[in-house]
N, C-alpha and C positions, 0 to 999 in steps of 0.2 A: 585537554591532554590528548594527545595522538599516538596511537601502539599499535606495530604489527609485526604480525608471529607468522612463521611456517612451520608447518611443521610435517614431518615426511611421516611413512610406514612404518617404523620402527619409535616411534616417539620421541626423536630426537628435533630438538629446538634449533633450525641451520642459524637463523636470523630473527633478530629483534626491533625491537622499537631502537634502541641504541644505534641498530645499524642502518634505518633510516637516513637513504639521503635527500636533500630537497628536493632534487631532481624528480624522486620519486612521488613529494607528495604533491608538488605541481603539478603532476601529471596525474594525479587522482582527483584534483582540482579542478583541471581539465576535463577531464572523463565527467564529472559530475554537473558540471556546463552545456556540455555535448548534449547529455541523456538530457538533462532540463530543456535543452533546446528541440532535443526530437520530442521528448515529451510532449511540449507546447503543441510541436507540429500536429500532431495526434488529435490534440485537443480539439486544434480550431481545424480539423479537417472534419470532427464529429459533429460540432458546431456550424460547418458550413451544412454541413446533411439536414441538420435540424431547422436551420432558415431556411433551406430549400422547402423542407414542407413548411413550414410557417409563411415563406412568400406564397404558396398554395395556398393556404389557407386564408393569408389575405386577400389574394386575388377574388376566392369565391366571398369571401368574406363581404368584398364590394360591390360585388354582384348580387350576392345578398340585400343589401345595402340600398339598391337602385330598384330591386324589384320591391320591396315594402313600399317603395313609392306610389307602385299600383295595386298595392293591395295584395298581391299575391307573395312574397316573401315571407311572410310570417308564417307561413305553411313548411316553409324549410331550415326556418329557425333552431327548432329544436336539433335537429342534424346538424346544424353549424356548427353548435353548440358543442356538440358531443367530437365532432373533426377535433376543434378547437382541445377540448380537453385531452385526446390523447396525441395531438401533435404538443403539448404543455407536457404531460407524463414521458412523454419521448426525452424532452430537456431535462426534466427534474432525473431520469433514469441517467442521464448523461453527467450531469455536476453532482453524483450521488457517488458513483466511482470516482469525479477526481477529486472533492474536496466532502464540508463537512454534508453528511444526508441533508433533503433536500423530500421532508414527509408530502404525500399524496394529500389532497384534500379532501373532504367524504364526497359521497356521490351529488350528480347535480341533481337540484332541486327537481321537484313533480309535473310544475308549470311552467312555458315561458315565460309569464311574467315574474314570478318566485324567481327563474336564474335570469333572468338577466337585472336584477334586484342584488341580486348576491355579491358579495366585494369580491369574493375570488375569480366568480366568472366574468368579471370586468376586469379583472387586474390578466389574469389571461389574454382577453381581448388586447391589454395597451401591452402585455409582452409580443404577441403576434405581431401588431404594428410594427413594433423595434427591433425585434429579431430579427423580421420579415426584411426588411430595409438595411438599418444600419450594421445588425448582425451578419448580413450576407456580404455588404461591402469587406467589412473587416475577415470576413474569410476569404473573401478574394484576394484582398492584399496578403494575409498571410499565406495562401496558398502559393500567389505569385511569385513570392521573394523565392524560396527554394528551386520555383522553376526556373525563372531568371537566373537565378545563380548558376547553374547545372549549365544551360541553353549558354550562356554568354562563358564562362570557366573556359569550353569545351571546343567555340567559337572558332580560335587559333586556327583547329586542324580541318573544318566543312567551310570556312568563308569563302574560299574561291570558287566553291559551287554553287554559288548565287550568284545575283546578277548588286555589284556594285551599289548600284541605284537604289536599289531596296533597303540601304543604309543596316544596322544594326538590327539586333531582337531587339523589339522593345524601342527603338531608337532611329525612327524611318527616316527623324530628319538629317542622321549621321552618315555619310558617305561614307563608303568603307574604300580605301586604294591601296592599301598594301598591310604588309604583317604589321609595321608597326600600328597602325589603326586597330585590329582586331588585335593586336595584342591590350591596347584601348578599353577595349570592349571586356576582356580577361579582368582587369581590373576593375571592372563594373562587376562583373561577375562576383568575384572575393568581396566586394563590398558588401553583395548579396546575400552572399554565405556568412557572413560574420553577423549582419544584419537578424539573417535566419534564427541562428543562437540568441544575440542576443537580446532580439525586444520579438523573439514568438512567443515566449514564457506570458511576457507583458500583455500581447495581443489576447492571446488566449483567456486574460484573467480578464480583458474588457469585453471580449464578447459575450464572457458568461455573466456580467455583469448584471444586466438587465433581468436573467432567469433565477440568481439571487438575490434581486429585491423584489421581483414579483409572483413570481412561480411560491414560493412558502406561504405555508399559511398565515392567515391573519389573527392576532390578537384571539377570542375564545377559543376559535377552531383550534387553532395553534396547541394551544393550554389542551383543550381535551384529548388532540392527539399525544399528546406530549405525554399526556397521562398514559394514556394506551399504551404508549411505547416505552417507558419506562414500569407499566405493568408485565409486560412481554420481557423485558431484561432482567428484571427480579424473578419471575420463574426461571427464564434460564439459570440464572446464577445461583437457586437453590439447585438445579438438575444438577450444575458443574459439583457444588457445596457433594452433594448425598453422590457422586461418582468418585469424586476424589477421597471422602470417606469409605466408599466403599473398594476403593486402589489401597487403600491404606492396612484395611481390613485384611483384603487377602493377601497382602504383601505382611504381613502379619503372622497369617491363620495356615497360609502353606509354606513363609520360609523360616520365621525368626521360634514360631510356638513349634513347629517340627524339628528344632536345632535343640531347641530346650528340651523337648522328651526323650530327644537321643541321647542328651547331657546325662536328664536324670537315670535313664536305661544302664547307661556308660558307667555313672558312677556308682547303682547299686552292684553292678559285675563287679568293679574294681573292690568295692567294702566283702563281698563275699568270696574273691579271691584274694582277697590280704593274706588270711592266713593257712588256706593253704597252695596255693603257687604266688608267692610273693613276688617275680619273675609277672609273669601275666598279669599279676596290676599293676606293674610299672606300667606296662605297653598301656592296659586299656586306661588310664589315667593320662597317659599321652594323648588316645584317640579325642578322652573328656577336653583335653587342653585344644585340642583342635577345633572341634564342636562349639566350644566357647568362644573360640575365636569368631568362626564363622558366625554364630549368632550375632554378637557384637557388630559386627561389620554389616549386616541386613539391618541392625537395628540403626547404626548411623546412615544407613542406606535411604531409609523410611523416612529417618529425621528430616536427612538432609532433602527430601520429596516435598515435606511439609514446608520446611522455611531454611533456605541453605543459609548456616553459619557464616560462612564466608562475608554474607554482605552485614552481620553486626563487625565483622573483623576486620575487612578493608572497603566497605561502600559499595557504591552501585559501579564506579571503574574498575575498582580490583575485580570485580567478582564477574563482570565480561569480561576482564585481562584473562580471566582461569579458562573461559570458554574459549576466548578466542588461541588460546594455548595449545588446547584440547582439540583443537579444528582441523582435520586433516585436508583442508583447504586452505590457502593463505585467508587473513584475515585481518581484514584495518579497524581498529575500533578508536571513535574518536567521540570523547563526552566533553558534553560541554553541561556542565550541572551545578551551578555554585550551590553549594550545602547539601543539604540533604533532606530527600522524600519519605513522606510518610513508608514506612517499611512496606506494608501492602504492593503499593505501587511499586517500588525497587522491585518485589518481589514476581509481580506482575511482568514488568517488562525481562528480568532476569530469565523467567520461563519462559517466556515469548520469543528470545533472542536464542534460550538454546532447542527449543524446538526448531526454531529456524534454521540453525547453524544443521543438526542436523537432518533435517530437510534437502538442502542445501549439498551435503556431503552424498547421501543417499538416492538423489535425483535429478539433481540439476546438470550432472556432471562441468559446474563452474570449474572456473581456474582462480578467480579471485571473489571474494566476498564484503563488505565494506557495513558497518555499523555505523549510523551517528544517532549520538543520544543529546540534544536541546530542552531548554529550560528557557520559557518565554512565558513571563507572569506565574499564573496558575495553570498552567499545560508544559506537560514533559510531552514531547517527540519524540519518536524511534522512525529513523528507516534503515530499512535491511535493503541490501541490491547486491547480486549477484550477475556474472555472466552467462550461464549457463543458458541453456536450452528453450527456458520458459515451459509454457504450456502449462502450469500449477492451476490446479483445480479441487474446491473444498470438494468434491463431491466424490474424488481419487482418493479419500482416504488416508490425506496424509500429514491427517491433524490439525488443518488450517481451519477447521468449521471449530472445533473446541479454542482453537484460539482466539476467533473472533466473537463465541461464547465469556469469556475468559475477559476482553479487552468491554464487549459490551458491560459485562455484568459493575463494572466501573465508570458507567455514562461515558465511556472511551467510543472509538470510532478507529475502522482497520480496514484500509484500502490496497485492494491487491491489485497490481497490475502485473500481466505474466504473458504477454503475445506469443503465439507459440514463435521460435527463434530466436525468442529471450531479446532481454535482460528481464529477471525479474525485480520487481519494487516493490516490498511490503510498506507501507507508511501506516504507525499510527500513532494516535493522540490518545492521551490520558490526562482527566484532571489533578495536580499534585496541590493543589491548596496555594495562598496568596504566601 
């Protein structure tokens, strides 16, 4: 289901999901192709950075390699070694932002014999190899296409300042003799750019291929970090548990328990002026009706902190419909969720999406804002993407560090991407059961 709202300064609704036209959602279809495609870009240009040091480090690697031949290599082993491991944590830091974490392995062993005995420091060693190589190729192509495309597109209007002979970019065995030729070459170009979009996304998930089946740990290591790491997200999740108790408390303790003593104050005036200015306990029984109200309304205030009603009342769609309502930015929310999540979870991505939303409002200065909610097996999906400015930083203070508290404390996983000059992309994953 797909819905989007505007809504201006005044609270008024100009357009709806009703008034969607396809035009419109093409074009957000498109937009979302684009980003995936620059996306890609990004990727395999971190990835070519990454086999540039890895083709280094093969290179000494072989050099290494030739001197244990006379004996003297194994004096520089252990430093290879250690190259080796943080050109490997360079990768792992790299597919840890785009996809799922990608944990560190403990330190290397004491001895060279002990590492190079180790499965990890061998499987590093056959990632180097392939990065080193076939990684750098596949950056080069991917790099290329974008450049070719631009260089040939652009062609039309510089080809007669070359010299003929020299044939095409890319294309020396092509004569060029007049516009329609390079116009030719334009068409190579677009092929390029479409290309760009649509198999970078592809490229990019094969070059990291090799630093997802080798870079992770292996089988115990794996387990004992795992353990680590899931000891590290149950304290968090108790720090969030005793903060949000403690939000609840003083949202409690200085607005709804101060509403009620005013209540009780209110109403013993009123019982002692009953009888004699009957006149002035109407007023101050008026004041009590007030007071009661306001209490009320903090106390559904609170509730609604705890676990908003909404989502037993219309699901995990309605209950973005309300935010996305509420958004003084447009806003597309599109869920794709057959049934329904454990409430937790609903509730989880619910605050997640309005934290965002106001995020979003508060700093992005976006123009448009975009939700999709997915349901693939046992993993719900959330990505947020906005226009806006970018530059988003948990360290700015603007809630994304409790959020990603929040998504951990559920074996979830929350990847921000935010360059400064935007777009930003929150992505993340939550377990919702089979």
């Amino acid at each position: 289901m797909k819905r989007l709202f505007a809504v201006r300064e005044n609270g008024l609704i100009l357009w709806s999901d009703r008034a969607v036209t396809g035009g419109l959602v093409a074009k957000g279809r498109l937009d979302g192709r684009l980003r995936a495609g620059v996306e890609g870009l990004r990727h395999i240009a971190g990835g070519l950075g990454t086999s540039v040091l890895a083709m280094a480090a093969l290179v000494v690697m072989l050099a290494v390699a030739a001197a244990c031949l006379v004996g003297i290599g194994l004096l520089v082993v252990p430093g290879l070694l250690r190259v080796v491991r943080s050109v490997a944590d360079q990768e792992r830091t790299r597919l840890t932002r785009w996809g799922p974490a990608v944990i560190g392995p403990p330190p290397l062993p004491a001895t060279t014999r002990e590492a190079l005995r180790d499965i990890t420091v061998r499987r590093e060693l056959a990632w180097i190899v392939v990065h080193g190589t076939v990684g750098f190729l596949l950056g080069l192509a991917g790099i290329s296409l974008p450049v070719y495309a631009v260089e040939d597109v652009t062609f039309p209007l510089w080809f007669r300042a070359i010299d003929p002979s020299l044939g095409a970019p890319g294309i020396f065995w092509w004569r060029i003799d007049g516009l329609a030729d390079a116009l030719g070459v334009l068409l190579i170009g677009l092929v390029c750019a479409v290309l760009t979009v649509v198999a970078g996304p592809g490229i990019a998930r094969l070059q990291a291929l090799p630093g997802r089946r080798l870079l992770v740990p292996a089988g115990d290591v794996d387990l004992s970090l795992r353990v680590a790491e899931l000891t590290a997200t149950r304290a968090a999740a108790l720090d969030a548990h005793a903060l949000e108790l403690r939000r609840i408390e003083r949202s409690l303790h200085d607005g709804t328990q101060n509403r009620l003593v005013a209540l009780n104050v209110l109403v013993g005036a009123a019982r002692r002026a009953l009888d004699r200015n009957p006149e002035a306990a109407a007023e101050i029984l008026d004041r009590a009706q007030d007071a009661t109200e306001l209490a009320l309304a903090e106390l559904r205030a609170v509730v609604r902190g705890i676990l908003p009603p909404v989502l037993d009342d219309r699901g995990l769609a309605g209950a973005l419909d309300g935010l996305a309502a509420a958004c003084a930015v447009p806003c597309r929310i599109d869920v794709d969720v057959p049934g329904r999540c454990a409430i937790s979870v609903e509730a989880t991505v619910y605050f997640l999406v309005a934290e965002a939303l106001t995020n979003v409002v508060k700093h992005s200065q976006a123009t448009f804002v975009e939700v999709l909610v997915r349901r693939t097996g046992d993993r719900l999906s959330v990505r947020i993407a906005d226009d806006g400015h970018g530059g988003a930083d948990e360290a700015d203070g603007s809630g994304l560090a409790g959020m990603r508290r929040r998504v951990e404390a559920y074996d979830g996983r929350l990847v921000l991407t935010s360059p400064p000059g935007g777009p930003t992309t929150m992505d993340v994953e939550l377990p919702c059961g089979s």
